[in-house]
DOKOL-71239 format. One record per atom (N, C-alpha, C): residue in one letter; chain; y, z, x. Coordinates in pm, whole numbers, plus 50000, padded with zeros to 5 digits. Last residue first. Layout:
REM residues N
<"A"; "A"; <Y; Z; X>>
...
REM end
This chain:
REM residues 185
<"X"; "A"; <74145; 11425; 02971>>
<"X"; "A"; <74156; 11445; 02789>>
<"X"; "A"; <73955; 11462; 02761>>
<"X"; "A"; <74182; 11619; 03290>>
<"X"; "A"; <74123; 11455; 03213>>
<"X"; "A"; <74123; 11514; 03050>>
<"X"; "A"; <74380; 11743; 03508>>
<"X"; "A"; <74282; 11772; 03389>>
<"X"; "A"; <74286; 11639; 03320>>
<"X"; "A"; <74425; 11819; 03905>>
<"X"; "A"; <74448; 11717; 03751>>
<"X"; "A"; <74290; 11757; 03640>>
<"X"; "A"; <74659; 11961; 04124>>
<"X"; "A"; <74556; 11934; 04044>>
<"X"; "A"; <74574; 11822; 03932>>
<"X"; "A"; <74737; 11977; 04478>>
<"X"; "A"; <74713; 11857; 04320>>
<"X"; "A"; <74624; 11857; 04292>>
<"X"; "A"; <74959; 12186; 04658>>
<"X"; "A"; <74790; 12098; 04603>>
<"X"; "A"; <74825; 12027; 04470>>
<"X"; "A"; <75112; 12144; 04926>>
<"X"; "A"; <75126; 12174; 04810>>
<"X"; "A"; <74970; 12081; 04752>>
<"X"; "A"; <75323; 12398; 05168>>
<"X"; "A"; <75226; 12266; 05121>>
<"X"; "A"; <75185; 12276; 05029>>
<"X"; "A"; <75657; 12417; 05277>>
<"X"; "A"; <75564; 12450; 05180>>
<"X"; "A"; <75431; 12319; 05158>>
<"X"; "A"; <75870; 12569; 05499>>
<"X"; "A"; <75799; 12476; 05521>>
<"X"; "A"; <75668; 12500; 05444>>
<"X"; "A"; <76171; 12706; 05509>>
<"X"; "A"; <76060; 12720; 05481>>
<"X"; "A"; <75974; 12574; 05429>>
<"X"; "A"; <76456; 12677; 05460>>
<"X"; "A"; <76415; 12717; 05557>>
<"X"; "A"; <76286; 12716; 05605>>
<"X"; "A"; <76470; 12636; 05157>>
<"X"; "A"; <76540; 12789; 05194>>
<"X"; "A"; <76449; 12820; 05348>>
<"X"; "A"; <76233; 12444; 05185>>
<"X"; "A"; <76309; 12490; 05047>>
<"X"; "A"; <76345; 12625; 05154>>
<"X"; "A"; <76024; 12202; 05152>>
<"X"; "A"; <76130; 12230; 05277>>
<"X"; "A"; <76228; 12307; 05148>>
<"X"; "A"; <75739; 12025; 05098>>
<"X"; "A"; <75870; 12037; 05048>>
<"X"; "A"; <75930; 12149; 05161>>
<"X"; "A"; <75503; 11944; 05203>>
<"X"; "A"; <75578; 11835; 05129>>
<"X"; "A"; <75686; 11859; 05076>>
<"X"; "A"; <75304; 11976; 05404>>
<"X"; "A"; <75460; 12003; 05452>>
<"X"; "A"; <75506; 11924; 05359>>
<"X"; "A"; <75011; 11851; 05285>>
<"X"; "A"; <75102; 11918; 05425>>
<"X"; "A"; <75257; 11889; 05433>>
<"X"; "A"; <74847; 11853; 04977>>
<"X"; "A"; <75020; 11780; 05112>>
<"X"; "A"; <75009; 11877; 05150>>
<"X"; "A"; <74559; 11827; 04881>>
<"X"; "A"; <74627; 11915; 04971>>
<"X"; "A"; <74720; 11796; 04999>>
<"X"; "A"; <74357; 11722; 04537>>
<"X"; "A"; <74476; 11660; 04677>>
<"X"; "A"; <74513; 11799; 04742>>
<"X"; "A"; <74233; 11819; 04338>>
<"X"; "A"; <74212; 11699; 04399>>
<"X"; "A"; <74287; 11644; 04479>>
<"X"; "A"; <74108; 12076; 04131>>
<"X"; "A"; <74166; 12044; 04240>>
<"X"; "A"; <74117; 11869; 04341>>
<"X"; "A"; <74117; 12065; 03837>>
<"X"; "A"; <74064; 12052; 03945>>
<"X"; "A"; <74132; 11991; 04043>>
<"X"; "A"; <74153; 12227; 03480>>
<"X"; "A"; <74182; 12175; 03561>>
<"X"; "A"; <74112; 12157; 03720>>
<"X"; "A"; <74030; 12437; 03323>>
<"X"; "A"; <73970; 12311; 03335>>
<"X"; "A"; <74068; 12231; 03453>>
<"X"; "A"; <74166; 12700; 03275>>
<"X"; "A"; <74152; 12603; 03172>>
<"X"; "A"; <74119; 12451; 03208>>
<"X"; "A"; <74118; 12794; 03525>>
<"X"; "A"; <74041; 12836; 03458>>
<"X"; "A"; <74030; 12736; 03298>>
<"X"; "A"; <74275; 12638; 03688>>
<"X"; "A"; <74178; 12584; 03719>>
<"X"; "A"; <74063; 12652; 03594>>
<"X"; "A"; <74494; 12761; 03589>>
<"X"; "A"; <74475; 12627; 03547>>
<"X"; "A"; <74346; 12611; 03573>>
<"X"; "A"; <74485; 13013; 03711>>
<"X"; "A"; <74525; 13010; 03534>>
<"X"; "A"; <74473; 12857; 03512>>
<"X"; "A"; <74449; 13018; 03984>>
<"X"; "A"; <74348; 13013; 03880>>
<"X"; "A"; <74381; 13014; 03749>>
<"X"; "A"; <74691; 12856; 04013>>
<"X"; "A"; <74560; 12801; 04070>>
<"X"; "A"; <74462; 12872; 04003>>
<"X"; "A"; <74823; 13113; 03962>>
<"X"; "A"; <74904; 13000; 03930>>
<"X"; "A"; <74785; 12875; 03939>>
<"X"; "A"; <74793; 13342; 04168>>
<"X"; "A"; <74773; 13332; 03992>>
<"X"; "A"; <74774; 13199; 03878>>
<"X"; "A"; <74818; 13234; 04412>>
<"X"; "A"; <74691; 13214; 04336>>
<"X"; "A"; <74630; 13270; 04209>>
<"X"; "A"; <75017; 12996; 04577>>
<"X"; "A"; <75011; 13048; 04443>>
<"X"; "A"; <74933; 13125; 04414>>
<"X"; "A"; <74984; 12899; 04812>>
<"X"; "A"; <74980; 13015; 04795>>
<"X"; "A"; <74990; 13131; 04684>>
<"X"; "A"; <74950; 12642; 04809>>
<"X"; "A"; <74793; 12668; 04731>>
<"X"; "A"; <74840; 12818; 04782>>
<"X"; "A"; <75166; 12552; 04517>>
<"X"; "A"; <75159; 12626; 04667>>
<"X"; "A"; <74997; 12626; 04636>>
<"X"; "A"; <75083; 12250; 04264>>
<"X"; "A"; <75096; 12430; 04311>>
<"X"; "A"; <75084; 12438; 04466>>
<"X"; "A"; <75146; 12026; 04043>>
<"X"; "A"; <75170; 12077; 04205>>
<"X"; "A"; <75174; 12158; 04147>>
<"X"; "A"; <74923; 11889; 03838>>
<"X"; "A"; <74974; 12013; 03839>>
<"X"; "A"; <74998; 12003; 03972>>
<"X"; "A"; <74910; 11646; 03510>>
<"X"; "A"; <74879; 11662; 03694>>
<"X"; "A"; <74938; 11802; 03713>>
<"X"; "A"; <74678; 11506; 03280>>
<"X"; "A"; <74756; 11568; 03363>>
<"X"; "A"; <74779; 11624; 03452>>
<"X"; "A"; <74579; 11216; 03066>>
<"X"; "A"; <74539; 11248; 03183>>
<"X"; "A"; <74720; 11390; 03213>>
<"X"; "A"; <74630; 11099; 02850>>
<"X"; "A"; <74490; 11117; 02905>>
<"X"; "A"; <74505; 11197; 02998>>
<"X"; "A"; <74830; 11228; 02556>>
<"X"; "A"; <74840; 11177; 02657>>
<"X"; "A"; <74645; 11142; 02667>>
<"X"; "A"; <74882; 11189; 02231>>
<"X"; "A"; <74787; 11121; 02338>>
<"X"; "A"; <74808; 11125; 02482>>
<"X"; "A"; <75068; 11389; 02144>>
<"X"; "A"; <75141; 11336; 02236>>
<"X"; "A"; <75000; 11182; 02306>>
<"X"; "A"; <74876; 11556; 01975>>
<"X"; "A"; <74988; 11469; 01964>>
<"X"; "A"; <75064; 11381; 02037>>
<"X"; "A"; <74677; 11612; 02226>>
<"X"; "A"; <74664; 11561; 02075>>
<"X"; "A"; <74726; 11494; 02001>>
<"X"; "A"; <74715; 11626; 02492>>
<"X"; "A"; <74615; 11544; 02433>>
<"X"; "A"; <74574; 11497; 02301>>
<"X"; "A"; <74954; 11772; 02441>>
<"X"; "A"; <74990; 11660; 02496>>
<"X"; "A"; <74850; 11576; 02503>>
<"X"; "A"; <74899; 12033; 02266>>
<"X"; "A"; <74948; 11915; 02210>>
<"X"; "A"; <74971; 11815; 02314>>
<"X"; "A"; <74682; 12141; 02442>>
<"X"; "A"; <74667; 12094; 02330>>
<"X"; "A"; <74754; 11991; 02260>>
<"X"; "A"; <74850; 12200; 02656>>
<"X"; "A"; <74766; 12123; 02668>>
<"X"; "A"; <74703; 12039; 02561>>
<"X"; "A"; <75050; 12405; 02526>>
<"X"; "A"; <75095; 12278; 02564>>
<"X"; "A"; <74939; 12147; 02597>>
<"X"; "A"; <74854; 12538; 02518>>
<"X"; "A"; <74899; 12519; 02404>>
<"X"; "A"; <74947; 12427; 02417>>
<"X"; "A"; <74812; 12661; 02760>>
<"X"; "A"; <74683; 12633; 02664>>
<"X"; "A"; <74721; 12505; 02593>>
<"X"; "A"; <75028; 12754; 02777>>
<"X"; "A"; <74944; 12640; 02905>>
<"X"; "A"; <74891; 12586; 02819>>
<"X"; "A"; <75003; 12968; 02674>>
<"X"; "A"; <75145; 12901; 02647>>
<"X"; "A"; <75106; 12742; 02714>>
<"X"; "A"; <74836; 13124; 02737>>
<"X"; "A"; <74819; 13118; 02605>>
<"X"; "A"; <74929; 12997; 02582>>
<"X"; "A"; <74903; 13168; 03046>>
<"X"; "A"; <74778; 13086; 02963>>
<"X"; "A"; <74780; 13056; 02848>>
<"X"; "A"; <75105; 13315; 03027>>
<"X"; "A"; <75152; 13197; 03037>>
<"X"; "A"; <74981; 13130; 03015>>
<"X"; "A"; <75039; 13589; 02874>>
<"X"; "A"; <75135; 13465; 02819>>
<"X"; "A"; <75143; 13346; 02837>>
<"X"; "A"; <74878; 13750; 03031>>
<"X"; "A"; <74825; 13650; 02931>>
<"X"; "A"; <74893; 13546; 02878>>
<"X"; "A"; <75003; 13946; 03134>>
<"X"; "A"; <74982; 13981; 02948>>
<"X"; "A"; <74882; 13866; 02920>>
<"X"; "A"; <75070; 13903; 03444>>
<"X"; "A"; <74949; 13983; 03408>>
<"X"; "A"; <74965; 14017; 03223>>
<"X"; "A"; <75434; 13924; 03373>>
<"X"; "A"; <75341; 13880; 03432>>
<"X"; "A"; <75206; 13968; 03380>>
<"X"; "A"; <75705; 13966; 03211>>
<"X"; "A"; <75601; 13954; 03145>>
<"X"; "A"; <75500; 13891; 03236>>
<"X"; "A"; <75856; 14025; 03446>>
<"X"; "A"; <75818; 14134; 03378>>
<"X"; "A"; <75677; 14108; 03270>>
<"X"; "A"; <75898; 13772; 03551>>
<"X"; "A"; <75838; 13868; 03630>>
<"X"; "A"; <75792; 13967; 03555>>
<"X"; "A"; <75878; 13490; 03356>>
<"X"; "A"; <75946; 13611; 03402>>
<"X"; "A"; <75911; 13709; 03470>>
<"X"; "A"; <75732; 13178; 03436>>
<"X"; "A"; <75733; 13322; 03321>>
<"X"; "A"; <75816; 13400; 03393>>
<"X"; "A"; <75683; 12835; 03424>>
<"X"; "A"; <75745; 12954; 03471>>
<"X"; "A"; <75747; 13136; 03410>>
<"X"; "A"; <75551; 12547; 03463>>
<"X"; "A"; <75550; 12660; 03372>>
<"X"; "A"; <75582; 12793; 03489>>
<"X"; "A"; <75418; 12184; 03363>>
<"X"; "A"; <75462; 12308; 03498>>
<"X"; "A"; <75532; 12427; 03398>>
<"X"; "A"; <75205; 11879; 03458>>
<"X"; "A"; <75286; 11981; 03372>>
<"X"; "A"; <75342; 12118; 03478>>
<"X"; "A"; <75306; 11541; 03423>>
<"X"; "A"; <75324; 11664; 03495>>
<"X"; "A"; <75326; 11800; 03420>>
<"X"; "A"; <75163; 11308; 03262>>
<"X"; "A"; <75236; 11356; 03284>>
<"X"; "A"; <75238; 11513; 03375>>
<"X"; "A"; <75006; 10969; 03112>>
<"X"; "A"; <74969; 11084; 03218>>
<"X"; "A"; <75132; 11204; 03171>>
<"X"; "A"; <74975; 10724; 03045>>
<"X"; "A"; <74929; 10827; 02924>>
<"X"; "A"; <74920; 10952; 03027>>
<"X"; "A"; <75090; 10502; 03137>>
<"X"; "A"; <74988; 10529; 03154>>
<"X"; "A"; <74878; 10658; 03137>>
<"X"; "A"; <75306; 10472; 02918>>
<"X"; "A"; <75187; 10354; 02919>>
<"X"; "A"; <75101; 10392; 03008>>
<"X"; "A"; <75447; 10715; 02946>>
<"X"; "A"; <75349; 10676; 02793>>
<"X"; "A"; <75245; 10536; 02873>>
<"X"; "A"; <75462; 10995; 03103>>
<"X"; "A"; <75399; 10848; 03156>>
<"X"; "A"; <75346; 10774; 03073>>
<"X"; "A"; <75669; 11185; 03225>>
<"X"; "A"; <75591; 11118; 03096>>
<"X"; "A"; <75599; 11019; 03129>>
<"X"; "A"; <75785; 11423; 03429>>
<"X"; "A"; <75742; 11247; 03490>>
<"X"; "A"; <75661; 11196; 03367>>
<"X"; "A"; <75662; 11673; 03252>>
<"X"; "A"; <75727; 11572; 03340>>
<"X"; "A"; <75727; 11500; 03389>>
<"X"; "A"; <75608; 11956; 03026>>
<"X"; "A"; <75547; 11846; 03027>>
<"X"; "A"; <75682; 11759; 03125>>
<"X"; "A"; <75628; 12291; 03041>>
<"X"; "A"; <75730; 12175; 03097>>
<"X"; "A"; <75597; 12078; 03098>>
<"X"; "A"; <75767; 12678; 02984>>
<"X"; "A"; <75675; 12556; 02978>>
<"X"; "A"; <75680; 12384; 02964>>
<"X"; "A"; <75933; 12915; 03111>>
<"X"; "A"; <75940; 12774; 02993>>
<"X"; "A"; <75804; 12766; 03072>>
<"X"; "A"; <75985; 13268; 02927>>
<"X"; "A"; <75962; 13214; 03044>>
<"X"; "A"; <75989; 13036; 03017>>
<"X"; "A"; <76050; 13444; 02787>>
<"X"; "A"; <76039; 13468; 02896>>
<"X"; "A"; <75995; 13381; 02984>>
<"X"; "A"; <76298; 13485; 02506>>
<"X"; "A"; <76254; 13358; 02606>>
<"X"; "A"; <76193; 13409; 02729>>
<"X"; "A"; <76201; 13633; 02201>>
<"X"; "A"; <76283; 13642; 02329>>
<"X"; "A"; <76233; 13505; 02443>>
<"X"; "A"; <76121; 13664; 01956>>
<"X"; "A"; <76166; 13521; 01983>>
<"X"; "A"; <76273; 13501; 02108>>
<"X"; "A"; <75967; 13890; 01860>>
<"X"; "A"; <76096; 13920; 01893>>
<"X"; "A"; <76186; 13774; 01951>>
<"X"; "A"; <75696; 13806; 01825>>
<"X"; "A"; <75753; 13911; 01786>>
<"X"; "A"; <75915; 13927; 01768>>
<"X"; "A"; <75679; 13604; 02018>>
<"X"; "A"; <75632; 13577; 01881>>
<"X"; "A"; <75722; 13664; 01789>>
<"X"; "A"; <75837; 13506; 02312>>
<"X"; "A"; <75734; 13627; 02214>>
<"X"; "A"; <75728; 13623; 02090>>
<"X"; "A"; <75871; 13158; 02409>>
<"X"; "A"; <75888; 13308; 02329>>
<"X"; "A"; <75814; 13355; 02279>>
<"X"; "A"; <75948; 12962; 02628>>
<"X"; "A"; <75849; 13014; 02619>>
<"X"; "A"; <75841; 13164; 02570>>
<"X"; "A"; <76113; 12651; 02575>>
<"X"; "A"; <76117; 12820; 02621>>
<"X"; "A"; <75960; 12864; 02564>>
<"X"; "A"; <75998; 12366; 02722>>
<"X"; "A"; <75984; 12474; 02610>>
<"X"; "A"; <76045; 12563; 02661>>
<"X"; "A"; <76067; 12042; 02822>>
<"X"; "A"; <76085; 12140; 02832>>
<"X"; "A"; <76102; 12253; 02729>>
<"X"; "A"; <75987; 11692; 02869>>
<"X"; "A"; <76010; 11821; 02787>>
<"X"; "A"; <75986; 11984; 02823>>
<"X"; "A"; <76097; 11394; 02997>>
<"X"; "A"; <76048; 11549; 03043>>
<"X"; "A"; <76098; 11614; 02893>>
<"X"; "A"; <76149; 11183; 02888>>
<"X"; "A"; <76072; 11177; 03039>>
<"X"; "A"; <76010; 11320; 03068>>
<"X"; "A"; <76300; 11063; 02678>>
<"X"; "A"; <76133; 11111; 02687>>
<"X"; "A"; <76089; 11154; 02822>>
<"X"; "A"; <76570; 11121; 02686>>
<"X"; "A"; <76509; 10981; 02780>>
<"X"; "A"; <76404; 11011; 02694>>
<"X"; "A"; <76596; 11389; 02542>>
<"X"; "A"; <76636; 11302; 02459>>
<"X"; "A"; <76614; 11134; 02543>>
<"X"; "A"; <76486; 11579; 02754>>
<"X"; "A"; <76435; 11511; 02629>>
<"X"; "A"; <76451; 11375; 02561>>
<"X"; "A"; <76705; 11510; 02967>>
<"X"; "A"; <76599; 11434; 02964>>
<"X"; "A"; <76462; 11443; 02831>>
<"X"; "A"; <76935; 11631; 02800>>
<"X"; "A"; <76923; 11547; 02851>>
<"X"; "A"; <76805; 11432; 02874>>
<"X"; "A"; <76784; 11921; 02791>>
<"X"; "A"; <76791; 11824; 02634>>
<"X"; "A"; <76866; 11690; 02711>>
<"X"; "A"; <76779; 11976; 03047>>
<"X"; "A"; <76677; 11961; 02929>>
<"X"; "A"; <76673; 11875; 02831>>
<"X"; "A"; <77030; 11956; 03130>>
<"X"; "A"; <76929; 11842; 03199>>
<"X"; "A"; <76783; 11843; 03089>>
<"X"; "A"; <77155; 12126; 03026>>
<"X"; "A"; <77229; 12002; 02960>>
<"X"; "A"; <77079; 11883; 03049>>
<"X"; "A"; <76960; 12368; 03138>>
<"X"; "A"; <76996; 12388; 02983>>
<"X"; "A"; <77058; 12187; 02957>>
<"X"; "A"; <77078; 12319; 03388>>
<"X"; "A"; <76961; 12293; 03367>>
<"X"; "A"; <76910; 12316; 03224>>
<"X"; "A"; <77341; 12422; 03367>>
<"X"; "A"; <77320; 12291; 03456>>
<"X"; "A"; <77136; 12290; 03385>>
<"X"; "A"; <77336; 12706; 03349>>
<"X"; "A"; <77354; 12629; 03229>>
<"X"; "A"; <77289; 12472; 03266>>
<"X"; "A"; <77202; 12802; 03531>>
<"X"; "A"; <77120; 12732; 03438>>
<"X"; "A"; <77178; 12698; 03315>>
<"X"; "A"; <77413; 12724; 03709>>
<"X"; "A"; <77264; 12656; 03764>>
<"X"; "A"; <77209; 12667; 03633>>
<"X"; "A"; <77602; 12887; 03602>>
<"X"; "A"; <77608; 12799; 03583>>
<"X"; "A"; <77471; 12720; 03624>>
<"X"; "A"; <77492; 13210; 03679>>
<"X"; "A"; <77477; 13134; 03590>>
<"X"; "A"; <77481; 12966; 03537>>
<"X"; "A"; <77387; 13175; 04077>>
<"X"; "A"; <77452; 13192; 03951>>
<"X"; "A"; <77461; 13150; 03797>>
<"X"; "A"; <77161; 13095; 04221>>
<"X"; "A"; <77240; 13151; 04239>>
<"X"; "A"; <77419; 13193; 04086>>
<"X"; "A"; <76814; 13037; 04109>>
<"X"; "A"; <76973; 13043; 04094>>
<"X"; "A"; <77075; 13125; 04147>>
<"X"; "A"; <76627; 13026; 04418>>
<"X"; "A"; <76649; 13076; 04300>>
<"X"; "A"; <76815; 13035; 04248>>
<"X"; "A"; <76596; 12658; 04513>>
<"X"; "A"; <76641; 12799; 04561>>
<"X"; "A"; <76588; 12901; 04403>>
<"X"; "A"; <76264; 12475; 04463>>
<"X"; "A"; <76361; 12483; 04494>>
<"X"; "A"; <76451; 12642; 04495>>
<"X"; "A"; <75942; 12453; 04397>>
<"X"; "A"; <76079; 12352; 04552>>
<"X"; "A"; <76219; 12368; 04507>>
<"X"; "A"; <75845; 12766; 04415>>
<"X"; "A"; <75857; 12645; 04400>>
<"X"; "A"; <75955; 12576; 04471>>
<"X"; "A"; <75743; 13001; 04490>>
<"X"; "A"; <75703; 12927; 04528>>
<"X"; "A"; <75737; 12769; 04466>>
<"X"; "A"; <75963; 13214; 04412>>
<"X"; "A"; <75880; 13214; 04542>>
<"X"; "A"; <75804; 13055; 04588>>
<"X"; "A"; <76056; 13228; 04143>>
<"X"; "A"; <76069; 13103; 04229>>
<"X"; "A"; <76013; 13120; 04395>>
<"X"; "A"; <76003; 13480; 04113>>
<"X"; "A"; <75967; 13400; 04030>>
<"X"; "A"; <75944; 13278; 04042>>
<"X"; "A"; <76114; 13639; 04360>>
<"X"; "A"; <75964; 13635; 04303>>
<"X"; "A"; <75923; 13513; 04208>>
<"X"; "A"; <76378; 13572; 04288>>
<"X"; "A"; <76296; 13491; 04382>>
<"X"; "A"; <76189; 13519; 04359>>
<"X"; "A"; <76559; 13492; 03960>>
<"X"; "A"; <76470; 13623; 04067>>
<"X"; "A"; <76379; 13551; 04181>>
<"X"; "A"; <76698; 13310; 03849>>
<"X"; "A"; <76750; 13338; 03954>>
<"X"; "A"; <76676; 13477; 04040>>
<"X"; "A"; <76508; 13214; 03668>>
<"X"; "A"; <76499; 13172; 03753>>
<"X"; "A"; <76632; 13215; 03895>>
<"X"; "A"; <76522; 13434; 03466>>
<"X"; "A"; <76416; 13425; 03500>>
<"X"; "A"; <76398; 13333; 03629>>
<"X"; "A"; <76836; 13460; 03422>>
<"X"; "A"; <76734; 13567; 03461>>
<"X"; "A"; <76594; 13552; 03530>>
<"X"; "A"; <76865; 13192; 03344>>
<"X"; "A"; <76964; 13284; 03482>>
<"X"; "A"; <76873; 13364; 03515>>
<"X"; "A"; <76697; 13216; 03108>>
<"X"; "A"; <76711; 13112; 03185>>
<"X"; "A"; <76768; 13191; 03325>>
<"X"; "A"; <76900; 13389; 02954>>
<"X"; "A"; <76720; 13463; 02990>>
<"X"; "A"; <76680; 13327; 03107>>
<"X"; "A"; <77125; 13309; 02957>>
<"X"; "A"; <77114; 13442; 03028>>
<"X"; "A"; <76973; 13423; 03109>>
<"X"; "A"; <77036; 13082; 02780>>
<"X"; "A"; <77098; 13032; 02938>>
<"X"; "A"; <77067; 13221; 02979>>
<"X"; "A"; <77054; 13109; 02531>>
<"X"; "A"; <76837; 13104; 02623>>
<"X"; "A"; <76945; 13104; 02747>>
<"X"; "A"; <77192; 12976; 02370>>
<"X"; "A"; <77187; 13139; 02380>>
<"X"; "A"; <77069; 13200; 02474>>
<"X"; "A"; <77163; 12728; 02380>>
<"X"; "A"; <77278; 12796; 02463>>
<"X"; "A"; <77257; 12938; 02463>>
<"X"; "A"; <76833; 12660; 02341>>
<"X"; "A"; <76945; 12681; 02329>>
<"X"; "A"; <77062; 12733; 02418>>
<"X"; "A"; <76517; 12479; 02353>>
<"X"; "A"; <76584; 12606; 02469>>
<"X"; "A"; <76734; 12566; 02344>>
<"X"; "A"; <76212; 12499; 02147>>
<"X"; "A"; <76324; 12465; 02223>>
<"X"; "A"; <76514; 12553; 02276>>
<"X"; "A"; <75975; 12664; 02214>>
<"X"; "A"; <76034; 12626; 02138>>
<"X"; "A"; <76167; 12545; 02218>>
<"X"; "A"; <75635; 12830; 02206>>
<"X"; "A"; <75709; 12681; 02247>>
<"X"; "A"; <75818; 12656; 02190>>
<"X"; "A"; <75542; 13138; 02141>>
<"X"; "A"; <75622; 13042; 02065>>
<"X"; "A"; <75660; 12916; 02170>>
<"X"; "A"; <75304; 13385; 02138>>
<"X"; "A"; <75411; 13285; 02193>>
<"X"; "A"; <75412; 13175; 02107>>
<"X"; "A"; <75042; 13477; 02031>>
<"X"; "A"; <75172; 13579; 02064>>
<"X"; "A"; <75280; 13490; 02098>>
<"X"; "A"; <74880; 13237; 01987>>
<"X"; "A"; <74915; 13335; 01900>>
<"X"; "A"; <74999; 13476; 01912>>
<"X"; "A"; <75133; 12939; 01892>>
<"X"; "A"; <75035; 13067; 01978>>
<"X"; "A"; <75014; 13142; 01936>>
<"X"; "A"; <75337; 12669; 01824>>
<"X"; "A"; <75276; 12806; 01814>>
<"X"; "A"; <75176; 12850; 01826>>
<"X"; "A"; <75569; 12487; 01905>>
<"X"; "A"; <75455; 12466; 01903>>
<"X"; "A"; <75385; 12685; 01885>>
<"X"; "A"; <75865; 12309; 01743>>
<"X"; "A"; <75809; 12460; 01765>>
<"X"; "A"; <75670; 12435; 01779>>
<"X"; "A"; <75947; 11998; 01897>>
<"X"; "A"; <75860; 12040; 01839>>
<"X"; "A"; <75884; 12202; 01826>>
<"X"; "A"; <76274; 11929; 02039>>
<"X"; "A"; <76143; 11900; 02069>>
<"X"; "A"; <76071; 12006; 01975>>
<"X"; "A"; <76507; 11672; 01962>>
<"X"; "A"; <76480; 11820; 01966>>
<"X"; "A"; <76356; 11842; 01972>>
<"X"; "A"; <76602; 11425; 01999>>
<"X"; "A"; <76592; 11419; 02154>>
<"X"; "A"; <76526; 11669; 02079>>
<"X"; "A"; <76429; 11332; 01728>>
<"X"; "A"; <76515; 11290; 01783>>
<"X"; "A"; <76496; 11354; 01938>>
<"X"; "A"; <76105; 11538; 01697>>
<"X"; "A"; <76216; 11464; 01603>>
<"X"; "A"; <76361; 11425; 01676>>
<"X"; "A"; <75817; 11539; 01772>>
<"X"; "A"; <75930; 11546; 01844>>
<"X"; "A"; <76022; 11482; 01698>>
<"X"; "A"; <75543; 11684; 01578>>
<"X"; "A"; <75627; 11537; 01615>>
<"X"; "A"; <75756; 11565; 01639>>
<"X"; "A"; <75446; 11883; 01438>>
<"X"; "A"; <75515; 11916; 01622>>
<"X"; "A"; <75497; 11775; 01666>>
<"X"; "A"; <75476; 11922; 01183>>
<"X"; "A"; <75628; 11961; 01284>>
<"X"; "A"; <75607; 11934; 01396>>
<"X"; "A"; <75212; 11927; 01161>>
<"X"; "A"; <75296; 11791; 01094>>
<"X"; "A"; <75401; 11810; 01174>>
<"X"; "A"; <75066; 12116; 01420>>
<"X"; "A"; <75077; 12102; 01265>>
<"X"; "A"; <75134; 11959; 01242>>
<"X"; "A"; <74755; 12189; 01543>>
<"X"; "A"; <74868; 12096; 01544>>
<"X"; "A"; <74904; 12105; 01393>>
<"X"; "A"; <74643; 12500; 01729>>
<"X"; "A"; <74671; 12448; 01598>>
<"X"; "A"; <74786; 12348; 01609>>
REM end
């Protein structure tokens, strides 16, 4: 569902709504659940970079949000329970590409809320508004191809696989390859 609200208004980005989750935008009071969710390595197992080592990393990434909102280049959701408007996880449109209508997407959840469904319902949603409101055409997804909750959540909402890198990132010692997907409007 698009409503009239989920036109970005200055650098604050849209409430987009689900039907258990919320898209919303991150606050100072989201930095704990932020710390939390990205300083567990399970969570960050597979992406390019460490887990947090301490709070400040996400404050640091709390001023890069609304930072690069406010460029257009990247938006970034918390990703809340409907119920209780807790943050478990974000959801991330990146690299926005208005003139060539593309962008990155990417999405994190919390360990605890894994296997509910959340981050599909939250995928979904974002998908919806970056072909609807946002026009994009086109979007791209790096994943480990060791991901493989992460490879089939997308591939189940249409996405396809269309690139393998060998050795494209180097994170904590470790030597990661990485696939590319992409979903067409």
């Amino acid at each position: 569902m698009i409503r009239a609200t989920d036109e970005p208004t200055g650098a604050r980005l849209p409430t987009l709504t689900a039907s258990r989750v919320n898209l919303r935008w991150l606050t100072e009071q989201d930095v704990p659940a932020l710390f939390a969710i990205f300083s567990n390595p399970a969570v960050v197992r597979y992406w390019s970079h460490a887990p947090f080592a301490d709070v400040r990393a996400a404050k640091e990434l709390l001023a890069d949000i609304h930072r690069l909102a406010g460029e257009g280049t990247l938006y970034e959701w918390g990703i809340a329970l409907s119920a209780s408007d807790e943050v478990i996880g974000t959801c991330t449109l990146a690299s926005i590409d208005r003139r060539h209508r593309r962008a990155e997407i990417g999405f994190a959840l919390a360990a605890g809320a894994w296997g509910h469904g959340y981050a599909g319902e939250a995928v979904q949603r974002l998908i919806d508004h970056a072909f609807g409101t946002l026009d994009l055409h086109r979007l791209e997804a790096d994943v480990d191809p060791r991901n493989a909750a992460s490879l089939r959540l997308l591939e189940r909402l249409g996405f396809v696989r269309e690139g393998y890198l060998r050795e494209r990132y180097h994170v904590n010692g470790e030597t990661q390859d990485s696939v590319l997907l992409g979903l067409l409007r």
